[in-house]
N, C-alpha and C positions, 0 to 999 in steps of 0.2 A: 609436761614431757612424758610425764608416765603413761597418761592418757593416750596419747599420741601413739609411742609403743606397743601400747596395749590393742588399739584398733589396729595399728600392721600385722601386726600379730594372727590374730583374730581373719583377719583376710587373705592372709597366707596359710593359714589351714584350712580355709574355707575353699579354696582354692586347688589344697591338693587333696580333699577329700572330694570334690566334685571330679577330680582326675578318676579315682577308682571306679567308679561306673562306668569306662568309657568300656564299648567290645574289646574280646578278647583277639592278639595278634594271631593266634594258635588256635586251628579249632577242628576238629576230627569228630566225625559220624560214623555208625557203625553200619554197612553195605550188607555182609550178609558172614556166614561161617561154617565150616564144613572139616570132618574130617580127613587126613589123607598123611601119608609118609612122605619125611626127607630125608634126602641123604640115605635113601631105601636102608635106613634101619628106624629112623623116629617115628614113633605113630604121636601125631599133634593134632591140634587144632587148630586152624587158620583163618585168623578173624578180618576180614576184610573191611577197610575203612576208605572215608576219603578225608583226608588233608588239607587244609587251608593256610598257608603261610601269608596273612596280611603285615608281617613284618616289613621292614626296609630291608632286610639282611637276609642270603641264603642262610635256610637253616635244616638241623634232620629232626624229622619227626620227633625221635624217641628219647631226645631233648627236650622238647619243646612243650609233649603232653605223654597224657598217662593212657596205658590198656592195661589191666590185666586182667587174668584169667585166672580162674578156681574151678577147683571140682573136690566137693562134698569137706564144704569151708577152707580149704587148705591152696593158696596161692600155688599156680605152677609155673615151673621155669621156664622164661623164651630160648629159644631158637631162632639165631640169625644169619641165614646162609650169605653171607656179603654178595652183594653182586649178580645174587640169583633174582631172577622174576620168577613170580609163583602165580601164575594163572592170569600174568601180564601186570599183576600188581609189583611194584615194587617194595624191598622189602622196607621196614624203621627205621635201618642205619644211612640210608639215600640222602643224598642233597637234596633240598626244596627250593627255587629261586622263590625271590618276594615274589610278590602277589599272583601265588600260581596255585592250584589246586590240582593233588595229587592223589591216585590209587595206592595206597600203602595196605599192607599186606601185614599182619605182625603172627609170629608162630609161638605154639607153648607146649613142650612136652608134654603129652598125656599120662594119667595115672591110671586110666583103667575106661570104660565108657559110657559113665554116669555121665550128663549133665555136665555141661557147661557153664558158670557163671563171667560174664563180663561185665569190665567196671570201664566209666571213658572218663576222661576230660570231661566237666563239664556237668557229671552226674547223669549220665546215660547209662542204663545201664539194661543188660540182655541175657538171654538165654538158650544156647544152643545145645539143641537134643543130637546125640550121638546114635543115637537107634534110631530104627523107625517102632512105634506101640503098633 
C-alpha cells in the first residue's frame, strides 16, 4: 500500500513540475524609447513595448508583467495618464483581450538626463540614451 502511494505520489509531482516549463501567458518586448513631457509639466521617458495576452482572460498589462526603469541605479516612478494614448500606444492600465497583442506604452518620471536603464519581463533588459554624444 505504501508502495502504491508512494508511486502516485511521485507522478503527481512529476506532473506538475513538467507544468512549469510551459510558455508564458504574459509576455512584453521592448519597441523602442524616447524622451518627451506629460501632462506638459512631466519630463519622462516612455518606453514603448508590445503586449502579448495568450491568457483565456482580459487582462492589463501592468498586472500581468514588469518594466521598470532606473537612472544612475535608482528606480523611477511611473506615470499613468488613464485613457491617454501616447504616440498611438496605449497606456499599462488598458484592458488586453485574450489572445491579442498590444502597443503599450509605460512612462517614468525623469531625474535628470542620464541614461536610461530598462528591466522587462522576462530578463530583457535595455538602454536608452537621453542625449545625443
Amino acid at each position: 500500500m505504501k508502495k502504491m502511494l508512494s508511486i502516485m505520489l511521485a507522478g503527481v509531482l512529476m506532473l506538475a513540475v513538467s507544468g512549469c516549463g510551459a510558455e508564458p501567458q504574459h509576455k512584453v518586448s521592448y519597441v523602442s524609447g524616447e524622451k518627451l513631457t506629460v501632462l506638459e509639466q512631466y519630463d519622462c521617458v516612455a518606453v514603448y513595448t508590445q503586449y502579448t495576452n495568450d491568457s483565456s482572460e482580459t487582462a492589463v498589462p501592468a498586472d500581468e508583467v514588469t518594466v521598470k526603469a532606473f537612472q544612475n541605479g535608482v528606480e523611477l516612478s511611473p506615470i499613468v495618464p488613464t485613457g491617454d494614448r501616447t504616440n498611438g500606444y496605449v497606456q499599462c492600465d488598458s484592458n488586453v483581450q485574450s489572445g491579442t497583442t498590444a502597443d503599450v506604452v509605460w512612462l517614468f518620471e525623469l531625474d535628470d538626463d542620464s541614461t536610461v536603464s530598462v528591466e522587462l519581463s522576462g530578463g530583457e533588459k535595455v538602454e536608452i540614451p537621453l542625449t545625443e554624444e
